[in-house]
FIMAR-765509 format. One record per residue (C-alpha): residue number from 1; x, y, z. Coordinates in steps of 0.05 Angstrom, whole numbers, plus 5000, padded with zeros to 4 digits. Example, Ala and Ser with C-alpha at 12.3 -4.5 7.8 and 13.67 -1.06 7.14 Angstrom:
<atoms>
{pos 1, u 5246, v 4910, w 5156} $
{pos 2, u 5273, v 4979, w 5143} $
</atoms>
This chain:
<atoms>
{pos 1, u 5748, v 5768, w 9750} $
{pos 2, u 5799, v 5818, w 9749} $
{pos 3, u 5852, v 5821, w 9701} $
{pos 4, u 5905, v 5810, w 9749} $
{pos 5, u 5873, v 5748, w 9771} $
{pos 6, u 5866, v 5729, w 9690} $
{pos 7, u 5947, v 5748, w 9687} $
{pos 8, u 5956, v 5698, w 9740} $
{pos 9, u 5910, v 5641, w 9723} $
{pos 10, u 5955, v 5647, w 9653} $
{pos 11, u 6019, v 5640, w 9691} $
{pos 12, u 5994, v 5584, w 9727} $
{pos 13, u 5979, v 5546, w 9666} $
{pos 14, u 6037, v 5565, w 9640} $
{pos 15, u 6079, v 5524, w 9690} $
{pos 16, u 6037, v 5461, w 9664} $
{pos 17, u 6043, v 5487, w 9598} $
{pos 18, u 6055, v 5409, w 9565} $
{pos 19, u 5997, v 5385, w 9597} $
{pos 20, u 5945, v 5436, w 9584} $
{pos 21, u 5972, v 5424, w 9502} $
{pos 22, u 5967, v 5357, w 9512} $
{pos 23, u 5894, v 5364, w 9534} $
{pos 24, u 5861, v 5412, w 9507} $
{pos 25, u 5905, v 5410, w 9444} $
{pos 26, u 5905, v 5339, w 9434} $
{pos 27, u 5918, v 5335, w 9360} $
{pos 28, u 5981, v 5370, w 9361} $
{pos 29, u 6049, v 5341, w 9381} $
{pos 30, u 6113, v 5374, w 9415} $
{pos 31, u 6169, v 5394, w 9381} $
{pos 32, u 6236, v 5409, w 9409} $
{pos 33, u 6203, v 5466, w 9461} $
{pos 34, u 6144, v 5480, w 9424} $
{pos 35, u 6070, v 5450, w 9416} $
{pos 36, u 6059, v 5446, w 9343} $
{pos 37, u 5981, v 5434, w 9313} $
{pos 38, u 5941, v 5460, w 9259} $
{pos 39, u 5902, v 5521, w 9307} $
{pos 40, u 5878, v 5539, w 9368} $
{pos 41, u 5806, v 5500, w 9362} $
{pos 42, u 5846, v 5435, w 9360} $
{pos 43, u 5860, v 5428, w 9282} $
{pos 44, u 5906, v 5376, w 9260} $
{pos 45, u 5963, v 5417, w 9226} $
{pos 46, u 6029, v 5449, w 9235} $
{pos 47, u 6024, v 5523, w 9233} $
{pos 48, u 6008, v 5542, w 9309} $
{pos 49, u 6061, v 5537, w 9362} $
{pos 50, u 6055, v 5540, w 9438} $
{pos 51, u 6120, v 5555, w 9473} $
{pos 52, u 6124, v 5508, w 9525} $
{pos 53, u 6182, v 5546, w 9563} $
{pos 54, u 6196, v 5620, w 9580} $
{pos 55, u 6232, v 5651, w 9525} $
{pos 56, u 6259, v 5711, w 9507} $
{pos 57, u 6195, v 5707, w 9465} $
{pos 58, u 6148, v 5705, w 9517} $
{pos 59, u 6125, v 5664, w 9568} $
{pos 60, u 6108, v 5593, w 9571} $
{pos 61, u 6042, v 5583, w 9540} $
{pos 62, u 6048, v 5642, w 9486} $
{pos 63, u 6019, v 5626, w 9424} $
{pos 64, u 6021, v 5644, w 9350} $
{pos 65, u 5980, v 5616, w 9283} $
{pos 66, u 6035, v 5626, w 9231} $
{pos 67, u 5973, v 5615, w 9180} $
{pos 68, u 5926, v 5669, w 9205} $
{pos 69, u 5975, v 5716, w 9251} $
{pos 70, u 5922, v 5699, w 9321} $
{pos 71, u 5958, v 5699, w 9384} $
{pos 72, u 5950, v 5691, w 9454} $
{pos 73, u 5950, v 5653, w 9522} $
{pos 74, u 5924, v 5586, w 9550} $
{pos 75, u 5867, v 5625, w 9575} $
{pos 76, u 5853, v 5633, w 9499} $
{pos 77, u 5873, v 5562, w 9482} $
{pos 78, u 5809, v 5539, w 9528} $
{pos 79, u 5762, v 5580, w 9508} $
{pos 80, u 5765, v 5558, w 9434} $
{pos 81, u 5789, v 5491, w 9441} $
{pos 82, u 5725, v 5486, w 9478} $
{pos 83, u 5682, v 5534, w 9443} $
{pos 84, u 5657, v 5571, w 9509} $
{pos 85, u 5633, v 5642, w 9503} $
{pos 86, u 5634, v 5673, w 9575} $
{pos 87, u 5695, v 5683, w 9614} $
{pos 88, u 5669, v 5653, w 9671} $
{pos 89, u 5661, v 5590, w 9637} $
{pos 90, u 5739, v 5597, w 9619} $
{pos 91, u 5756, v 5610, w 9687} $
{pos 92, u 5723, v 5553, w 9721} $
{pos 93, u 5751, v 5501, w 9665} $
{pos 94, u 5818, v 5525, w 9674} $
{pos 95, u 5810, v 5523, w 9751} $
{pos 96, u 5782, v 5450, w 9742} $
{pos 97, u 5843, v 5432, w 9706} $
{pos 98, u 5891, v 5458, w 9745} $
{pos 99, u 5867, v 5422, w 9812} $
{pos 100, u 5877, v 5360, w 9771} $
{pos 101, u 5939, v 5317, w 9777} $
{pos 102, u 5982, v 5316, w 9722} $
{pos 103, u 6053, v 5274, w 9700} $
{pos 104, u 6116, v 5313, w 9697} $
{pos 105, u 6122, v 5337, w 9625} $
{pos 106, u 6165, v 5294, w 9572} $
{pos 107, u 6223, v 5317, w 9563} $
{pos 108, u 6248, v 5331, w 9487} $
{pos 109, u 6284, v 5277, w 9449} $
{pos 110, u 6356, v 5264, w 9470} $
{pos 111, u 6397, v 5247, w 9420} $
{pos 112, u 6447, v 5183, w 9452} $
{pos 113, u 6524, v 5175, w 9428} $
{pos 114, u 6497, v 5099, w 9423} $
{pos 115, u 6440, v 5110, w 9371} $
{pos 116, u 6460, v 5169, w 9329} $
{pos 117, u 6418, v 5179, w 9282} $
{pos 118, u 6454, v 5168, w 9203} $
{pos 119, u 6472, v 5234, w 9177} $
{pos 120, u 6420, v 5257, w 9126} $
{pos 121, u 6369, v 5201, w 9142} $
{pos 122, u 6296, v 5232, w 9144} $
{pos 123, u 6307, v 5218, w 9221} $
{pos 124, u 6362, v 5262, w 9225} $
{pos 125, u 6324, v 5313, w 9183} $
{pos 126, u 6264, v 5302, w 9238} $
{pos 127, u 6311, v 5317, w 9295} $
{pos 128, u 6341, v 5377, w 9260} $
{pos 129, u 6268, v 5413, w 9249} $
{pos 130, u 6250, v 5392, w 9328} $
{pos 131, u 6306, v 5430, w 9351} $
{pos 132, u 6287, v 5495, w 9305} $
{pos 133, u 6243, v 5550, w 9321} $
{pos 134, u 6189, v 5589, w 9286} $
{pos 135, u 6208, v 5638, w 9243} $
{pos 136, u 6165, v 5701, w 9269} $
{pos 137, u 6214, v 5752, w 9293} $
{pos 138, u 6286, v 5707, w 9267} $
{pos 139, u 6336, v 5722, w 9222} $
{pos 140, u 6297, v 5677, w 9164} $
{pos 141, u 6238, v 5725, w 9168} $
{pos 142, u 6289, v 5791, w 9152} $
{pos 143, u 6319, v 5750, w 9102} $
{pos 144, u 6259, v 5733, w 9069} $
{pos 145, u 6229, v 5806, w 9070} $
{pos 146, u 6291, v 5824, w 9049} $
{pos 147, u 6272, v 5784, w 8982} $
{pos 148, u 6217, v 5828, w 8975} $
{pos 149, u 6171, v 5760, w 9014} $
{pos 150, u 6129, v 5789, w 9063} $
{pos 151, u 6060, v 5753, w 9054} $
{pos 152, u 6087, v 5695, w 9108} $
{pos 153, u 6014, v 5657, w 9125} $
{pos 154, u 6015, v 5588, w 9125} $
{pos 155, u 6096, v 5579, w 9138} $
{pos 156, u 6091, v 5530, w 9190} $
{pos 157, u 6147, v 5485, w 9150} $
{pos 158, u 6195, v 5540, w 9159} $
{pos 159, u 6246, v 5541, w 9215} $
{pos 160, u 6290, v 5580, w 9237} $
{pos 161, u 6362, v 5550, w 9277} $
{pos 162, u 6417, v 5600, w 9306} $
{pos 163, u 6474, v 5554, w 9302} $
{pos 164, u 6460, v 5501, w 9242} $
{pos 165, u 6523, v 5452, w 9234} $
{pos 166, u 6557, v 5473, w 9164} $
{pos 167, u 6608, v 5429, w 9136} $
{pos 168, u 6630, v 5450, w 9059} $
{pos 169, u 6668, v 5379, w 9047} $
{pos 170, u 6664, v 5311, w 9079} $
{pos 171, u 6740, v 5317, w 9124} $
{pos 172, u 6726, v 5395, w 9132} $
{pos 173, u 6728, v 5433, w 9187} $
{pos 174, u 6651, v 5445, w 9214} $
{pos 175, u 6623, v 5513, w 9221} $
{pos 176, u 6562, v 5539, w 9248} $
{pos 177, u 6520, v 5595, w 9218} $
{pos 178, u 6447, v 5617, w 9226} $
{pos 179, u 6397, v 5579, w 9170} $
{pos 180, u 6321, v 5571, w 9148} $
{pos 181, u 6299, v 5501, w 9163} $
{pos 182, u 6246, v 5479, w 9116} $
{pos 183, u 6217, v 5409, w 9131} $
{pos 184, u 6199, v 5362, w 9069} $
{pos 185, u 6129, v 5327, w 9077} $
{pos 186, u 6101, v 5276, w 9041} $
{pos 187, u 6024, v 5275, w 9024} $
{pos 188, u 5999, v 5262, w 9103} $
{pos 189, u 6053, v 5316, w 9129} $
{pos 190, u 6102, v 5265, w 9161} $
{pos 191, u 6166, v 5300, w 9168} $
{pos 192, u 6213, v 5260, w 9115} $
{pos 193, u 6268, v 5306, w 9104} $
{pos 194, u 6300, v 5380, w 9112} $
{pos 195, u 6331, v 5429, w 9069} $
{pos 196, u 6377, v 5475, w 9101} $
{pos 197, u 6391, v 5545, w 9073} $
{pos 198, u 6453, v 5577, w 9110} $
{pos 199, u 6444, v 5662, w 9124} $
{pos 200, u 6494, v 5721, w 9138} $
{pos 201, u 6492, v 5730, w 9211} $
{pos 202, u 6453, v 5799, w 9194} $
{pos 203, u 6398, v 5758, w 9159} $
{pos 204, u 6411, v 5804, w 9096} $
{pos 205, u 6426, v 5748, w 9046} $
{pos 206, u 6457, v 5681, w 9042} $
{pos 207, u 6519, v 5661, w 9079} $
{pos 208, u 6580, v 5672, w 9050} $
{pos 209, u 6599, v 5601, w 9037} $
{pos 210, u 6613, v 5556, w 8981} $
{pos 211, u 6550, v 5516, w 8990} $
{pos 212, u 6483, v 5554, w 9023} $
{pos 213, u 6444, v 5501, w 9015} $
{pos 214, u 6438, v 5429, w 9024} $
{pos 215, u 6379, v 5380, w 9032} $
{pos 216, u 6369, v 5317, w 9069} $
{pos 217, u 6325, v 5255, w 9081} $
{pos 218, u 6275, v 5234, w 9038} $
{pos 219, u 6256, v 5281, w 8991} $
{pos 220, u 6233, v 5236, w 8925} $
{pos 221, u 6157, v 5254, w 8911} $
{pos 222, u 6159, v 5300, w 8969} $
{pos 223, u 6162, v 5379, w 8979} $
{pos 224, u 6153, v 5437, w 9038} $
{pos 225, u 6082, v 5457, w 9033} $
{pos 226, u 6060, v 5522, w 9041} $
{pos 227, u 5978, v 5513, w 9054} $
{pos 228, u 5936, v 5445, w 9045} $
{pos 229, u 5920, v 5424, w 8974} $
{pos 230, u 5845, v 5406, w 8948} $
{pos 231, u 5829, v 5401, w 8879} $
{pos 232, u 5885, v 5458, w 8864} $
{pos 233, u 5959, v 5464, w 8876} $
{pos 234, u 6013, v 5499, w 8856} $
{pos 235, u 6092, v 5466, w 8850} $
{pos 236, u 6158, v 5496, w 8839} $
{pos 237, u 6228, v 5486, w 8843} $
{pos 238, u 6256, v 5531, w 8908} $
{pos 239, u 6227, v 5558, w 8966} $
{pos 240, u 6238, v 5635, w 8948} $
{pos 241, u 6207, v 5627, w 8881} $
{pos 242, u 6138, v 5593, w 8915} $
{pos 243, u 6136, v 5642, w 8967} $
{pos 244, u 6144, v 5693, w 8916} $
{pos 245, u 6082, v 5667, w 8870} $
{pos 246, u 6035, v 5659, w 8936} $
{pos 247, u 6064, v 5732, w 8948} $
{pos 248, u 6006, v 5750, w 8887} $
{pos 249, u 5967, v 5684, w 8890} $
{pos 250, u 5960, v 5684, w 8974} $
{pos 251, u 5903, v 5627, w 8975} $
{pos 252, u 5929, v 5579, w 8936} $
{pos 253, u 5964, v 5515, w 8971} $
{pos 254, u 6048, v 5510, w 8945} $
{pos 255, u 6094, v 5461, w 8940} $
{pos 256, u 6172, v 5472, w 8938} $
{pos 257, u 6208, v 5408, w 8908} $
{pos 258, u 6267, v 5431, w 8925} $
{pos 259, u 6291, v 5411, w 8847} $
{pos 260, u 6275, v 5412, w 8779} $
{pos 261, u 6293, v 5331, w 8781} $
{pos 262, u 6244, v 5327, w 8850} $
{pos 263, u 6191, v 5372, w 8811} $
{pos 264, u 6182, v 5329, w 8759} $
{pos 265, u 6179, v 5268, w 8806} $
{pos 266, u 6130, v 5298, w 8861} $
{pos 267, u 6067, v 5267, w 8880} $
{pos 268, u 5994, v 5290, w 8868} $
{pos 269, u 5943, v 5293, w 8925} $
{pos 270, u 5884, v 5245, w 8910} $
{pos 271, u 5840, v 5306, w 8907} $
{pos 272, u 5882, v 5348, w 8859} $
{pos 273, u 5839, v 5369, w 8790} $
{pos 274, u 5884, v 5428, w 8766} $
{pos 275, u 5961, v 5442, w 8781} $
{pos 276, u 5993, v 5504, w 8769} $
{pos 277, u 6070, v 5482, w 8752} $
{pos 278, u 6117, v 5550, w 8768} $
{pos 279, u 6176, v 5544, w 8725} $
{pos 280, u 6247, v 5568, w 8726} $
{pos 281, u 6262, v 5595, w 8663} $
{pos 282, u 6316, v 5556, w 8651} $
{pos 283, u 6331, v 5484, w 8608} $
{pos 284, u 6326, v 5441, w 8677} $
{pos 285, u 6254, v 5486, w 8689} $
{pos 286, u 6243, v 5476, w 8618} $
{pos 287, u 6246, v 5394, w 8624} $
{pos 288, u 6220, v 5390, w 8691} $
{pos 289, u 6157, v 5423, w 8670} $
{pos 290, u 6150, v 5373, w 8610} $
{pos 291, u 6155, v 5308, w 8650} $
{pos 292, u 6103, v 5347, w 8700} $
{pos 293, u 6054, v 5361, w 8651} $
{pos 294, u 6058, v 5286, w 8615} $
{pos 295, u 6050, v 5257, w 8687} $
{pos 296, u 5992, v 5307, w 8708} $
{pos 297, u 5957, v 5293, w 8640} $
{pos 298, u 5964, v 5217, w 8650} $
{pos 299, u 5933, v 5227, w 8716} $
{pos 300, u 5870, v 5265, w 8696} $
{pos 301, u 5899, v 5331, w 8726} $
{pos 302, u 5887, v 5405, w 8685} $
{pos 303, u 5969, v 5419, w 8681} $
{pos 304, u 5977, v 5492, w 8679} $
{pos 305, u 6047, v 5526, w 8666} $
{pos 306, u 6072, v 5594, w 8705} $
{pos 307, u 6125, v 5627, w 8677} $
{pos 308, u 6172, v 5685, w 8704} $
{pos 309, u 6193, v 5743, w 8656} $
{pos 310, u 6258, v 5742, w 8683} $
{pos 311, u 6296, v 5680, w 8715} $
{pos 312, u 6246, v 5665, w 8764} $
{pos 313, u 6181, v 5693, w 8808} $
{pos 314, u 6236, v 5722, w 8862} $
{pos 315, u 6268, v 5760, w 8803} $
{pos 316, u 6203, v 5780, w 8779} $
{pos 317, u 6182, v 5800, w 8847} $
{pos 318, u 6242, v 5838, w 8871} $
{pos 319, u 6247, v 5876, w 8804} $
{pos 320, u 6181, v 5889, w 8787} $
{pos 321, u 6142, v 5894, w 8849} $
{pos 322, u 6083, v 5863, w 8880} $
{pos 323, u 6034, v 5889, w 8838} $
{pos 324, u 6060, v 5878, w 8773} $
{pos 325, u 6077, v 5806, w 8794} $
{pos 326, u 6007, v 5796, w 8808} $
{pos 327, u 5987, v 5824, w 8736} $
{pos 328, u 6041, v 5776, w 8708} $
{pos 329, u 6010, v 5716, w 8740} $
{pos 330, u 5929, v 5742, w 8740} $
{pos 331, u 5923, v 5731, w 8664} $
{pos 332, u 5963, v 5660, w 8667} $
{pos 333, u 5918, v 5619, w 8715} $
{pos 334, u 5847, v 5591, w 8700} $
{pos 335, u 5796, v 5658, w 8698} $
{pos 336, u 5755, v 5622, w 8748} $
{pos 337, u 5805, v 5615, w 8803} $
{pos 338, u 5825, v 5688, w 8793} $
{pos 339, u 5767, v 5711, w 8845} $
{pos 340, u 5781, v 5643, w 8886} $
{pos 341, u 5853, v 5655, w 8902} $
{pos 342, u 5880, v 5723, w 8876} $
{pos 343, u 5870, v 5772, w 8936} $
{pos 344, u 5826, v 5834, w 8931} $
{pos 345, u 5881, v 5887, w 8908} $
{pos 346, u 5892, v 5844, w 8843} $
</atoms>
């Protein structure tokens, strides 16, 4: 087939994109205009998103794994979904499934003046992430790199939202400024809360408000995850400082409580045998990591403390460097998950 034909087969199932996620990516779910699952062969997850309108982006059906960096087309999405090898095998499946009948897509999730949801109720939190947008290409990914945070796999439970509502007291006037939306999970990835971290409308650092960030929803026991946790797992407090440590420790699953309070209180994956606890170096990191530790003894789980030369493993990072963070944290985990999650350069 030629590639103009291949061009337009992709168009046309981008005008159904909905219903060839829905199919073919049935493990996924839609969010705000996005369809959100774990990859392209169907995985249950968060970290790939199919645009399911023409954006400024791309076209409808454009895909990107935040965990790996793949992209592509709905010509792509069938052929691994499905596992076929030729081309002509893709063709005729996408053929079949565009001479099918299909419902008019759902539309996203109104919110109704009736049944608002309550203000910082994990619902609201839910509704807040649907209406976000990856953060590939956004002002949350230049403020990030701007933190010297540039090893991004795996952010799926980032957002990014142009005009997030900002209100610095309860009578104040509201505001709107651009923010990183990072959804709180609990242990099966149910969306339980958000935390909200206002930006400059440059993406160069914070906004210049009283309060840059806020949380809400549910976030006892819970944390944004960065990766899926087996036997090991790393927690910290904030989000900069665990994106910092996976900056030098890229395979390992992290968890951001949000909190020392939250840190000390979050929950341990049934298959968890060692957890790295990355501290603030400060007397709520200092406390937090002792309740940690008794808890993760208590439960059978290896507790292992991290510790930052300087405040915290964003300090370290942005005055050290990459490489020297990795040799701070290389001779402070186990020696045998040195070759398992330390990348090759360490």
């Amino acid at each position: 087939m030629a590639r103009l034909d291949a061009s337009d087969l992709a168009q046309r199932l981008g005008r159904q994109a909905e219903a060839v996620c829905r199919h073919y990516l049935s493990n996924g779910r839609r969010q705000g205009h996005y369809w959100q699952v774990g990859d392209v062969r169907n995985t249950p997850g968060r970290s790939m998103y199919v645009g399911l309108k023409e954006s400024p982006k791309g076209p409808a059906g454009k895909w990107t794994d935040a965990a790996t960096g793949e992209h592509g087309d709905l010509l792509d999405v069938i052929r691994e979904s499905l596992g076929l090898i030729d081309f002509s095998d893709v063709v005729e499946e996408a053929c079949r499934f565009l001479s099918l009948p299909h419902p008019e897509p759902e539309p996203p999730p109104k919110r109704h003046a009736s049944t608002p949801a309550p203000s910082g109720s994990a619902e609201a939190a839910q509704r807040l992430v649907a209406m976000s947008q990856p953060i590939y290409g956004t002002l949350v990914e230049t403020y990030l790199r701007g933190r010297g945070i540039t090893a991004l796999h795996g952010t799926g439970n980032l957002h990014f939202h142009p005009r997030c509502y900002y209100r610095p007291h309860d009578h104040g006037p509201t505001e709107q400024w651009p923010a990183m939306i990072a959804a709180v999970t609990d242990l099966n990835g149910r969306i339980t809360g958000a935390h909200r971290t206002w930006l400059a409308p440059d993406g160069s650092d914070k906004a210049p408000i009283d309060i840059q960030r806020k949380a809400m929803g549910d976030l006892l026991g819970n944390a944004v995850r960065f990766g899926i946790a087996g036997d090991v797992m790393a927690a910290g407090e904030g989000i900069e400082t665990i994106l910092s440590a996976r900056q030098a420790i890229p395979g390992m699953a992290m968890a951001a409580a949000l909190s020392a309070a939250h840190l000390a209180a979050i929950l341990f994956p049934d298959t968890l045998r060692r957890l790295y606890i990355v501290r603030d170096n400060d007397p709520a990191g200092d406390s937090a990591r002792d309740s940690l530790v008794e808890r993760a003894n208590a439960a059978g789980i290896e507790a292992i403390v991290l510790s930052p030369r300087l405040g915290d493993f964003n300090e370290d990072l942005r005055h050290f460097g990459a490489d020297a963070l990795r040799a701070i944290l290389r001779v402070q985990i186990a020696p045998q998950d040195v070759p398992r999650f330390l990348s090759p350069a360490a």
